[in-house]
N, CA, C and O atoms as CSV, one atom per row, in Angstrom:
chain,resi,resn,atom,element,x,y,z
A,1,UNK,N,N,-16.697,-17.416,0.936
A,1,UNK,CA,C,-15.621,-16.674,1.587
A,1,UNK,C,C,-16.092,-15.231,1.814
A,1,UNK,O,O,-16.976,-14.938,1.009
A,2,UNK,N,N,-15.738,-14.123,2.757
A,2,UNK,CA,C,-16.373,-13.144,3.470
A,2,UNK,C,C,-15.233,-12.406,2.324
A,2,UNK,O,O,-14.193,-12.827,1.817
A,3,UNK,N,N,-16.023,-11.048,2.197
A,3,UNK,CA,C,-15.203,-9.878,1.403
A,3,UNK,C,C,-13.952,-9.668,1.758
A,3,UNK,O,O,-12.954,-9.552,1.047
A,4,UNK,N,N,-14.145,-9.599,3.657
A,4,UNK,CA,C,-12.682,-9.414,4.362
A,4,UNK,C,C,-12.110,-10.701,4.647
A,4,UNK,O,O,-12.779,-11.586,5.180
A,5,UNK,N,N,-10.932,-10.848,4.326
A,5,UNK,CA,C,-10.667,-12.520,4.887
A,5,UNK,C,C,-9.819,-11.439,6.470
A,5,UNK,O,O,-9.455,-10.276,6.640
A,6,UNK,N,N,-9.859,-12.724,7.293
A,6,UNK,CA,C,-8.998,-12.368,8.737
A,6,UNK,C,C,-8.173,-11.338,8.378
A,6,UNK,O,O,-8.215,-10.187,8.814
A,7,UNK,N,N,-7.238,-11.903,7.370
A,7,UNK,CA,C,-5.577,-10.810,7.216
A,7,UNK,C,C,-6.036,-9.557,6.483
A,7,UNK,O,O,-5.113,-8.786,6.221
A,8,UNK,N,N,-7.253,-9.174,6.090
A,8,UNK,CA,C,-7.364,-7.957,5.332
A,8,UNK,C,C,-8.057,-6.892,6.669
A,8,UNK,O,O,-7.892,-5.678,6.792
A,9,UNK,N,N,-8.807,-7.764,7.506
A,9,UNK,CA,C,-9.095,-6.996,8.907
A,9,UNK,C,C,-8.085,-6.896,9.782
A,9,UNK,O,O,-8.168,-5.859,10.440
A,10,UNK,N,N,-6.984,-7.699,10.098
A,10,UNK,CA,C,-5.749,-7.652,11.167
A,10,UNK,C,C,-5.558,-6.278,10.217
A,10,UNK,O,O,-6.155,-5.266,10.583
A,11,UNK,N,N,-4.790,-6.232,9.086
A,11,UNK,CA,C,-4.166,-4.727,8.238
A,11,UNK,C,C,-5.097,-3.697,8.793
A,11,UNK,O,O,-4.664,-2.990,9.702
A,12,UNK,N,N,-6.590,-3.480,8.271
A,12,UNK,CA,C,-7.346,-2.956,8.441
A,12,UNK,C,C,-7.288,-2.289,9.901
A,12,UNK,O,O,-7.039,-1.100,10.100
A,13,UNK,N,N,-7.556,-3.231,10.869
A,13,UNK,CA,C,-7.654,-2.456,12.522
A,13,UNK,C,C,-6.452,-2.321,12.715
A,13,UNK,O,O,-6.131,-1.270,13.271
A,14,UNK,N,N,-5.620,-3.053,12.437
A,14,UNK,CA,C,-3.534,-2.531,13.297
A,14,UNK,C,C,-2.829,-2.262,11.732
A,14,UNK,O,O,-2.026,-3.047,11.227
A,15,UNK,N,N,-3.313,-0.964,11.072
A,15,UNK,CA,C,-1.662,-0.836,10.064
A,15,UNK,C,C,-0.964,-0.757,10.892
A,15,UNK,O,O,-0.884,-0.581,12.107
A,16,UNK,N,N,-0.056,-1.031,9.440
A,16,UNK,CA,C,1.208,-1.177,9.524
A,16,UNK,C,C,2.087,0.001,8.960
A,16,UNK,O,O,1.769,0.322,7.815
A,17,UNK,N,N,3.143,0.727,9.526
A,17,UNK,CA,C,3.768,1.688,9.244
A,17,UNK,C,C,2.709,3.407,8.898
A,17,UNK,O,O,3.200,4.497,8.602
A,18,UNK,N,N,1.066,3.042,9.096
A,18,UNK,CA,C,0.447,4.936,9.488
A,18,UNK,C,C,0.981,4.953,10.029
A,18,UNK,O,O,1.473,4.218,10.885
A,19,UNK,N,N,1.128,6.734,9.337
A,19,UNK,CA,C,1.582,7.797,10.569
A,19,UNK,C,C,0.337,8.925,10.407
A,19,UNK,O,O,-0.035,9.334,9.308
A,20,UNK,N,N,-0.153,9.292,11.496
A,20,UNK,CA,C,-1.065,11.094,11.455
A,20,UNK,C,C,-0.393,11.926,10.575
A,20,UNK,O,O,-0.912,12.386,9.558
A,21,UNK,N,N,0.888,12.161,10.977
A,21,UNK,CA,C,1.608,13.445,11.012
A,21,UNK,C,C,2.761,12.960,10.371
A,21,UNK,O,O,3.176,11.810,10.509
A,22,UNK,N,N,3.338,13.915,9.598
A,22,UNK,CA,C,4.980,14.007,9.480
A,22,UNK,C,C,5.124,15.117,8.622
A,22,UNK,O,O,4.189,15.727,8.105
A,23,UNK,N,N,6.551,15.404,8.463
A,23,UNK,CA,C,6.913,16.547,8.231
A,23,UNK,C,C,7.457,16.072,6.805
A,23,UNK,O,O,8.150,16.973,6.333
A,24,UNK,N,N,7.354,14.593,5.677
A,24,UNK,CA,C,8.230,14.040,4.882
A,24,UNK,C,C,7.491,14.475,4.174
A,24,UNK,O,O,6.416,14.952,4.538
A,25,UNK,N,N,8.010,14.400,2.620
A,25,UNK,CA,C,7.589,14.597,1.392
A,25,UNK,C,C,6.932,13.237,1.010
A,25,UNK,O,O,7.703,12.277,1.034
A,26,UNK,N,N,5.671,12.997,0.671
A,26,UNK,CA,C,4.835,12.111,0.595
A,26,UNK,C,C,4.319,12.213,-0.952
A,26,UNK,O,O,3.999,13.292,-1.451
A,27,UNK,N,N,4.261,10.620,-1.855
A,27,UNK,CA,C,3.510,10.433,-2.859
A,27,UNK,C,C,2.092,10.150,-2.742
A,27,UNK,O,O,1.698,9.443,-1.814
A,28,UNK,N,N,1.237,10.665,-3.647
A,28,UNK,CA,C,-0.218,10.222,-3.246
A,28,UNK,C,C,-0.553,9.942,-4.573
A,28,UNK,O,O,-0.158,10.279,-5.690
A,29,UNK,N,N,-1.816,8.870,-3.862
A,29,UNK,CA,C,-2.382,8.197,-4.892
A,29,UNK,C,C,-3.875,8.203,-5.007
A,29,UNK,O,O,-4.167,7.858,-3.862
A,30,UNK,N,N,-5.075,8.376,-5.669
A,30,UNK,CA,C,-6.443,8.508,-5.305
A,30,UNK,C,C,-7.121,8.043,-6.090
A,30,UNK,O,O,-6.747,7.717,-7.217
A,31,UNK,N,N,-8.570,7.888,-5.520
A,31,UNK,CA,C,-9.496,6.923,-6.833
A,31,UNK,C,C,-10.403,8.319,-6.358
A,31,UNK,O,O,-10.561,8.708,-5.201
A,32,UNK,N,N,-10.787,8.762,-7.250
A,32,UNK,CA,C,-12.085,9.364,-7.266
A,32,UNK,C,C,-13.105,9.144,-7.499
A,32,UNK,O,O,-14.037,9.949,-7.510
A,33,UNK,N,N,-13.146,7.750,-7.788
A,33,UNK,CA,C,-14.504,7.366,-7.694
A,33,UNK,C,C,-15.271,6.675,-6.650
A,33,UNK,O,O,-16.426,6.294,-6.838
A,34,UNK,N,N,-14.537,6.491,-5.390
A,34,UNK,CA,C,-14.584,6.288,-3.900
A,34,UNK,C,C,-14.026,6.935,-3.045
A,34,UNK,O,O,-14.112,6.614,-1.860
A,35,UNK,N,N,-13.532,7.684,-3.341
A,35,UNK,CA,C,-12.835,8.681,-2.357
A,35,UNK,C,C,-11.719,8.253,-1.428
A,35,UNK,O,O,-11.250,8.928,-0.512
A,36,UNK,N,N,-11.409,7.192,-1.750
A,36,UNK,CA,C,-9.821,6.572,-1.136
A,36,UNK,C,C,-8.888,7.114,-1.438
A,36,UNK,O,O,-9.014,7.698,-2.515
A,37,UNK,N,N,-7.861,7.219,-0.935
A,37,UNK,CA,C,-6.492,8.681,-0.783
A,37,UNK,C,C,-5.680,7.680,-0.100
A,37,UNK,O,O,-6.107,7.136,0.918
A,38,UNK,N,N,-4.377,7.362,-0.660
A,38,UNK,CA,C,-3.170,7.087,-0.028
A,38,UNK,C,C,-2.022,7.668,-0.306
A,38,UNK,O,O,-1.379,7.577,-1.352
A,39,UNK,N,N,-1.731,8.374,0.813
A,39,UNK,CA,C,-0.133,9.137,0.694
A,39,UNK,C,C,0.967,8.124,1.573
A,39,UNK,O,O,0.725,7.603,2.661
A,40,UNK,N,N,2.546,7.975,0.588
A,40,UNK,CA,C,3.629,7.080,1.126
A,40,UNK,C,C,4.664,7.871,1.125
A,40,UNK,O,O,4.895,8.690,0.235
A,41,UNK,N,N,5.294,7.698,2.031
A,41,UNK,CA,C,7.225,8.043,1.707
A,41,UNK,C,C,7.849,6.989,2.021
A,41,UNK,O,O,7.557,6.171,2.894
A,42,UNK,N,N,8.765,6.999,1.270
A,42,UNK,CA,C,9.892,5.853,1.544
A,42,UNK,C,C,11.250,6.592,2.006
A,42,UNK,O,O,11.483,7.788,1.836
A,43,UNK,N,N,12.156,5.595,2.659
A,43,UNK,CA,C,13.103,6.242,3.577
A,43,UNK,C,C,13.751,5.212,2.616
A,43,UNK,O,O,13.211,4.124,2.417
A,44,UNK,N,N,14.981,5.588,1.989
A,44,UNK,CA,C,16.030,4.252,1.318
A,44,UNK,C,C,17.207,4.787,1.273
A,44,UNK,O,O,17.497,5.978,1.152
A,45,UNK,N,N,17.804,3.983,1.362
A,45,UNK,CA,C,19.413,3.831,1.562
A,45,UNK,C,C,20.355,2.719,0.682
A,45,UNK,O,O,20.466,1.511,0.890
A,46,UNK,N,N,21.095,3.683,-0.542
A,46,UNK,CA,C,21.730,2.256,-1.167
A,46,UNK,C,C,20.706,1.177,-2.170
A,46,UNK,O,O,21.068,0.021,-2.390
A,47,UNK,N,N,19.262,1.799,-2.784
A,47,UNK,CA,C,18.358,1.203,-2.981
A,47,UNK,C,C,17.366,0.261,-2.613
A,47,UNK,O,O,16.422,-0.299,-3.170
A,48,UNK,N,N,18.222,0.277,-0.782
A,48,UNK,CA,C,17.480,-0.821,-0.215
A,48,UNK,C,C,15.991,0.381,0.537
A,48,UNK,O,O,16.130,1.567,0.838
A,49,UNK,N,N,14.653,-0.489,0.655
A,49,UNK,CA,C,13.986,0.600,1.358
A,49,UNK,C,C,13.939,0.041,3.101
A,49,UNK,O,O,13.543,-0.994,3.638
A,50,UNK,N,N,14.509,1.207,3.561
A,50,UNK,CA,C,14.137,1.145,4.987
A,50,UNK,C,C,13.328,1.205,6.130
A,50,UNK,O,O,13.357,0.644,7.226
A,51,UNK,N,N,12.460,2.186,5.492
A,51,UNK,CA,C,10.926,2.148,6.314
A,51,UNK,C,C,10.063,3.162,5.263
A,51,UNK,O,O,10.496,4.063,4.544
A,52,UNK,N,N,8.836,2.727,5.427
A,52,UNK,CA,C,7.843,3.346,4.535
A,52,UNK,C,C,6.657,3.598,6.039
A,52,UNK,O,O,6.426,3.005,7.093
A,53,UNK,N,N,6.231,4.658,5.430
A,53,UNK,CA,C,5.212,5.553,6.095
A,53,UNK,C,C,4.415,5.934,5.138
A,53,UNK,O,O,4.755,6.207,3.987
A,54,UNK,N,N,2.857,5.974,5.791
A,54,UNK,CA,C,1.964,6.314,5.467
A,54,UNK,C,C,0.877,7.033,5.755
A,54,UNK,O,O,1.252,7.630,6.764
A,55,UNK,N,N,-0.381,7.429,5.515
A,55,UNK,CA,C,-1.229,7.756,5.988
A,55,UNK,C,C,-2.859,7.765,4.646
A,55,UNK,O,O,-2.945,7.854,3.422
A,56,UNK,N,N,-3.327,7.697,5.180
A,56,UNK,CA,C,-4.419,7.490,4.336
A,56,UNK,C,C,-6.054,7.290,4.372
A,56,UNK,O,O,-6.356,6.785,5.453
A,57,UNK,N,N,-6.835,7.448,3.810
A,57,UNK,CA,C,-8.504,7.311,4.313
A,57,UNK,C,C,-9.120,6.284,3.138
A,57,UNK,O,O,-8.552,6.395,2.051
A,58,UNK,N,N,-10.052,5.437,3.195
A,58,UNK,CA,C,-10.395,4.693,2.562
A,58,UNK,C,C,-10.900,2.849,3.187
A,58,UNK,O,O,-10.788,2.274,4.270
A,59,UNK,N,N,-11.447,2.465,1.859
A,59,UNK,CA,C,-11.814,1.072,2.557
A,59,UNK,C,C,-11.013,0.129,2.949
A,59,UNK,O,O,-9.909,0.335,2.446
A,60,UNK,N,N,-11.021,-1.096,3.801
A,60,UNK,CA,C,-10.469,-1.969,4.183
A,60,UNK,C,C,-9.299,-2.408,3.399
A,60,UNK,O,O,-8.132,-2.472,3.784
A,61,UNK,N,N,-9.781,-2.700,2.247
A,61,UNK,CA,C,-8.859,-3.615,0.961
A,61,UNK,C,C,-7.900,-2.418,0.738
A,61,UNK,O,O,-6.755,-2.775,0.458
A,62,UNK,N,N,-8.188,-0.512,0.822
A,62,UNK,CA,C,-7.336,0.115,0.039
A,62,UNK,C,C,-6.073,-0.007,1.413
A,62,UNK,O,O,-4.873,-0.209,1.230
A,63,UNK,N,N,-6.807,0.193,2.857
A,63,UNK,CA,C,-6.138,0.408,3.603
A,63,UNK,C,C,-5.019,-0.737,3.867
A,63,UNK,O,O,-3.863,-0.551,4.247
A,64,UNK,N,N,-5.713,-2.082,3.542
A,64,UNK,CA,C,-4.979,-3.462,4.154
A,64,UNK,C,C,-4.105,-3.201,3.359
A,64,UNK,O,O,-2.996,-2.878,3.784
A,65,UNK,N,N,-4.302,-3.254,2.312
A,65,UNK,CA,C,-3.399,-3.470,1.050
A,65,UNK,C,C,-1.918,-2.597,1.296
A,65,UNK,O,O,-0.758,-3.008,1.298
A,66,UNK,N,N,-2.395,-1.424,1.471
A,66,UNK,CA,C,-0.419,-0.499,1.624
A,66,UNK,C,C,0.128,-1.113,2.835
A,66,UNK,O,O,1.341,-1.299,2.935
A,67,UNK,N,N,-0.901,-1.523,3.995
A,67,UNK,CA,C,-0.348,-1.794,5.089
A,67,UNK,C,C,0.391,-3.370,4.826
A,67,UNK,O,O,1.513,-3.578,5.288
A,68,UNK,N,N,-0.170,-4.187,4.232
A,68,UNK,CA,C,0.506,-5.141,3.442
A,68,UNK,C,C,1.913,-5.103,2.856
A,68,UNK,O,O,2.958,-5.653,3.208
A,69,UNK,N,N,1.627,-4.323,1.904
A,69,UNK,CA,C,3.137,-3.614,1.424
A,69,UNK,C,C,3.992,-3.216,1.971
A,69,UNK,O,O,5.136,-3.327,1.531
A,70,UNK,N,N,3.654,-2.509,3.325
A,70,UNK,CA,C,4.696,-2.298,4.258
A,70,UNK,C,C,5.734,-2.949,5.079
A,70,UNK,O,O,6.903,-2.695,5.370
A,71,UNK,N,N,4.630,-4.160,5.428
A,71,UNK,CA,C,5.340,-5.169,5.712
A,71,UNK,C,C,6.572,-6.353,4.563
A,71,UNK,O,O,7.737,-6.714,4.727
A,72,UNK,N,N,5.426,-6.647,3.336
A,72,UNK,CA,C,6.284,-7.261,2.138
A,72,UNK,C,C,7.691,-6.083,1.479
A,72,UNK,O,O,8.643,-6.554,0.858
A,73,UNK,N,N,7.601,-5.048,1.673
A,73,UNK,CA,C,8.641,-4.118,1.246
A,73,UNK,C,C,10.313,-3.444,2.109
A,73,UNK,O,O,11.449,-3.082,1.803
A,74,UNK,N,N,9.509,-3.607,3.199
A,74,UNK,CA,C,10.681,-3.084,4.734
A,74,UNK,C,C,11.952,-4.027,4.079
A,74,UNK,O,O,11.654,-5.158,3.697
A,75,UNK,N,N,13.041,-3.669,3.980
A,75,UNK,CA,C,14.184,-4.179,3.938
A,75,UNK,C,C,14.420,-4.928,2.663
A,75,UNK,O,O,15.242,-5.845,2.673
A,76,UNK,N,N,13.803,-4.636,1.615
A,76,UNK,CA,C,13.991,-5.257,0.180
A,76,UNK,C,C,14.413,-4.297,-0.833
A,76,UNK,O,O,14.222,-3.112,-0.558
A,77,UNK,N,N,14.892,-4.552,-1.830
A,77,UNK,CA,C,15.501,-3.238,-2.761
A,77,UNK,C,C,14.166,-2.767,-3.314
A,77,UNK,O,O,13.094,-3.337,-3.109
A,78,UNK,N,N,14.422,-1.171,-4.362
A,78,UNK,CA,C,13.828,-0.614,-4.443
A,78,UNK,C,C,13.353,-1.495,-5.726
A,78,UNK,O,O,12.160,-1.763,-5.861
A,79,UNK,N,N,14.397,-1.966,-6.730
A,79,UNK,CA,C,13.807,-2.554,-8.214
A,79,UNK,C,C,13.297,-3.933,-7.416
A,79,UNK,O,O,12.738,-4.621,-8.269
A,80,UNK,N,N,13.271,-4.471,-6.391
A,80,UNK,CA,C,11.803,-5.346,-6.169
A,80,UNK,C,C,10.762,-4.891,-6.038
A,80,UNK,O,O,9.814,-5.629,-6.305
A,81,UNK,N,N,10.514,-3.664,-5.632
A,81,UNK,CA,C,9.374,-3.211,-5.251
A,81,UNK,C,C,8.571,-2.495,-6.592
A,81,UNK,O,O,7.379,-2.423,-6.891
A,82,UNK,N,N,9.766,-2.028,-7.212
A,82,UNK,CA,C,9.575,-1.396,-8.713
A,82,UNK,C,C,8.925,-2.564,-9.723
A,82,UNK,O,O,8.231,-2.249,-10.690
A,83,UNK,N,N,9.195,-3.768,-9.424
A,83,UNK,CA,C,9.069,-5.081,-10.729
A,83,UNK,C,C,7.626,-5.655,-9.607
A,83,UNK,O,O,7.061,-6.630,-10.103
A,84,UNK,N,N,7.082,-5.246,-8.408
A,84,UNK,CA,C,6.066,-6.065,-8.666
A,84,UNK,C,C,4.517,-5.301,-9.755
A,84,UNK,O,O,4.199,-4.419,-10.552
A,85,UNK,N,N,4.126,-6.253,-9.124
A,85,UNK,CA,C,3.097,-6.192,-10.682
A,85,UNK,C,C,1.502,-6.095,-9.499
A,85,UNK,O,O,1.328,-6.131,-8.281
A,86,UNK,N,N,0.455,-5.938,-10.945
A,86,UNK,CA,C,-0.615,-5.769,-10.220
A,86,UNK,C,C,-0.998,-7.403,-9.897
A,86,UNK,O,O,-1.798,-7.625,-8.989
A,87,UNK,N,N,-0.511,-8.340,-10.530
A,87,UNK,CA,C,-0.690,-9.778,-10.338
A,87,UNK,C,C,-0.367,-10.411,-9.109
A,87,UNK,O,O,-0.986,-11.244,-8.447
A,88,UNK,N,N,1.020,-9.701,-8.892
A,88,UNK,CA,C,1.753,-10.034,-7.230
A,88,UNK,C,C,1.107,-9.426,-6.428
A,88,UNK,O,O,1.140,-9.977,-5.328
A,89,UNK,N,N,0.295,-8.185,-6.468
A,89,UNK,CA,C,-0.628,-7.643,-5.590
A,89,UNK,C,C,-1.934,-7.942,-4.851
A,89,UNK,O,O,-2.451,-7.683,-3.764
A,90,UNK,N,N,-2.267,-8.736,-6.175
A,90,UNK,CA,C,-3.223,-9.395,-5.968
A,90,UNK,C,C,-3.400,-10.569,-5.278
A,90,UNK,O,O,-4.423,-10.871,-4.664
A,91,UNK,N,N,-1.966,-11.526,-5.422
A,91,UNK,CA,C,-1.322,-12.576,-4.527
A,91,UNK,C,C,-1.009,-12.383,-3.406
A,91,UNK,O,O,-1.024,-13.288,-2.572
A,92,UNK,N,N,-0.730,-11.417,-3.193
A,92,UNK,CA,C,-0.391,-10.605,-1.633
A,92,UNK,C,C,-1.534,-10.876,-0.463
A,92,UNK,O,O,-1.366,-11.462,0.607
A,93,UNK,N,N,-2.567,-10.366,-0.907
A,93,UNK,CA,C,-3.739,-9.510,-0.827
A,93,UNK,C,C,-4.594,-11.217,-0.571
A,93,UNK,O,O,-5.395,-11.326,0.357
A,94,UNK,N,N,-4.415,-11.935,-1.121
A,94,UNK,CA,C,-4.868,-13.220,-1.301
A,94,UNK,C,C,-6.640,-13.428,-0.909
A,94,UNK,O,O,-6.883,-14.222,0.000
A,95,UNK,N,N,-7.733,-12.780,-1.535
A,95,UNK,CA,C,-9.021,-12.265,-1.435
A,95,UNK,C,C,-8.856,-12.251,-3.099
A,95,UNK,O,O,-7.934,-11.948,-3.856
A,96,UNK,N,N,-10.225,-12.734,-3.276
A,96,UNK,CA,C,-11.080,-12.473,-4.437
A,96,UNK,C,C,-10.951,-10.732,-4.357
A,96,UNK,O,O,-11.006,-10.091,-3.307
A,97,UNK,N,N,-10.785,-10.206,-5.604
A,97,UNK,CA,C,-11.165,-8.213,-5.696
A,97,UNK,C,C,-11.906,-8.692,-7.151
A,97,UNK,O,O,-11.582,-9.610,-7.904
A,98,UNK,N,N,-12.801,-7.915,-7.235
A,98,UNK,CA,C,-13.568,-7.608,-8.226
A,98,UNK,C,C,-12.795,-6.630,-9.589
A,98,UNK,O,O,-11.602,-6.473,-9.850
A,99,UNK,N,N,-13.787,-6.200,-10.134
A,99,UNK,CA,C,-13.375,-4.998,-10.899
A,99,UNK,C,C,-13.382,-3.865,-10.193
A,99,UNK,O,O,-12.393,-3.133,-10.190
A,100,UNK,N,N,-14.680,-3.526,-9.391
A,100,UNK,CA,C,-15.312,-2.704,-8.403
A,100,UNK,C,C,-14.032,-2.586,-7.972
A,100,UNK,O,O,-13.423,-1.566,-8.296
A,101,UNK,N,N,-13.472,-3.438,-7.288
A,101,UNK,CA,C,-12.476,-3.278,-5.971
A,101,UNK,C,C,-11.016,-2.975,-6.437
A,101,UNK,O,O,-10.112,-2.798,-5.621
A,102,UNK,N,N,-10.880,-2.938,-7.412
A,102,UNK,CA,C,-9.320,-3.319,-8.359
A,102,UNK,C,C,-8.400,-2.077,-7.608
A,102,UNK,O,O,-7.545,-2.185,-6.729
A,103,UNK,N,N,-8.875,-0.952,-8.253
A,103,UNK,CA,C,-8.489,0.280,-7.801
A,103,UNK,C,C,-8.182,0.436,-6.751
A,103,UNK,O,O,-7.236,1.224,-6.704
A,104,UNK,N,N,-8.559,0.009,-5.587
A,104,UNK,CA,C,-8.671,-0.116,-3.754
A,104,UNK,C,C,-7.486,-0.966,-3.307
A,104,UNK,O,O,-6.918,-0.699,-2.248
A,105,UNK,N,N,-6.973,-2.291,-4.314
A,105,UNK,CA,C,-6.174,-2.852,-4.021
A,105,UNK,C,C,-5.137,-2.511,-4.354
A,105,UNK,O,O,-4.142,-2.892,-3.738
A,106,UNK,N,N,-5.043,-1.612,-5.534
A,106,UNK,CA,C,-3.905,-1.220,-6.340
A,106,UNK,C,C,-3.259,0.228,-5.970
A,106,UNK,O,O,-2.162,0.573,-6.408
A,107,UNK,N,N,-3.982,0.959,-5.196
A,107,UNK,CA,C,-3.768,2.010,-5.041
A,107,UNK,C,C,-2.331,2.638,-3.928
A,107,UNK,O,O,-1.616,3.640,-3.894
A,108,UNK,N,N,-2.469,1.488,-3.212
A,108,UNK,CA,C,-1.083,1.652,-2.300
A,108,UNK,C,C,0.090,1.245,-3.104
A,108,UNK,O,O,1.027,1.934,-2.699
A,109,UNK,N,N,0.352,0.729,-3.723
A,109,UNK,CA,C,1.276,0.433,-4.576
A,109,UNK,C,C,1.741,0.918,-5.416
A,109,UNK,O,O,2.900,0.754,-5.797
A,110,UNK,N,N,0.661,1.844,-6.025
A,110,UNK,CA,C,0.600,2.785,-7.013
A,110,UNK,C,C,1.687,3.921,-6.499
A,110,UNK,O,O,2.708,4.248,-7.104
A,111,UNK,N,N,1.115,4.554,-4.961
A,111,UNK,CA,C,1.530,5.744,-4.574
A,111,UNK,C,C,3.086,5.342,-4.091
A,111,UNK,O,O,3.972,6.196,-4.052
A,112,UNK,N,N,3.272,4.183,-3.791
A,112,UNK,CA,C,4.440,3.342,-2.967
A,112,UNK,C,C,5.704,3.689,-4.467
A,112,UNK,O,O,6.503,4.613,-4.614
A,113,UNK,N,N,5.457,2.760,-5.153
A,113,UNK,CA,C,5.724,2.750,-6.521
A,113,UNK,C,C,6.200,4.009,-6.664
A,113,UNK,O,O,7.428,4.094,-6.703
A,114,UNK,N,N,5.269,5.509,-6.798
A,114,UNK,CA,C,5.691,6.304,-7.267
A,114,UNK,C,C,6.916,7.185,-6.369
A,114,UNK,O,O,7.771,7.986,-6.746
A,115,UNK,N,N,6.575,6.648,-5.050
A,115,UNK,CA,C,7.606,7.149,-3.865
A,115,UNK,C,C,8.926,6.894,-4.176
A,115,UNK,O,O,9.840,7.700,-4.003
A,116,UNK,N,N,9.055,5.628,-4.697
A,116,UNK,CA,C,10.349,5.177,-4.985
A,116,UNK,C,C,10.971,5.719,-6.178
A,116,UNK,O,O,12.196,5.715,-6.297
A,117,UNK,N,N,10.196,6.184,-7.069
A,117,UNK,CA,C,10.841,7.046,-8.310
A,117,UNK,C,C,11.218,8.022,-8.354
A,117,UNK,O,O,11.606,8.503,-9.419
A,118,UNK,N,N,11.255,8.966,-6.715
A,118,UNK,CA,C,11.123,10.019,-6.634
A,118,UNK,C,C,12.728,10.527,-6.059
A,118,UNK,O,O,12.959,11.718,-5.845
């Protein structure tokens, strides 16, 4: 099986919910040991989340991965998004990740996660 499966390159070339620019208060999340950076805001209403925005630099898996989330999260409450786990992430994501890669997959979720606590 290839590092990228199809659905981690569709995320990869067309995210889902980047933005360049905005004027929102954004959570960020970073690995410093690759230099991947993901910043999220969430828009919610009533605990439900309504749209999430992003922006971010990094590899395929860090990028697919929030863009993933964007899609699995749009219109679901916030304590679903709060109760998934790094296990469901990984199910998401549905690719072998290494150890190497853990961080890359986890990292949108991380910053997503922390958006919602905010």
């Amino acid at each position: 099986m290839d590092l990228y499966a199809e659905s981690i390159l569709d995320h990869y070339r067309n995210p889902r919910g980047k933005t360049l620019q905005s004027n929102e208060e954004f959570s960020t999340a970073s690995n410093p040991a690759c230099g991947d950076e993901i910043s999220v805001h969430t828009d919610t209403k009533d605990g439900v989340v309504r749209k999430i925005i992003w922006h971010g630099t990094g590899c395929a898996i860090s990028q697919a991965a929030v863009s993933m989330l964007v899609e699995e999260f749009t219109g679901k409450t916030t304590q679903e998004l709060l109760a998934f786990t790094k296990d469901d992430m990984l199910s998401l994501l549905n690719v072998p990740i290494g150890p190497r890669r853990l961080k890359c997959a986890l990292l949108g979720l991380e910053a997503l996660q922390n958006a919602c606590q905010k």
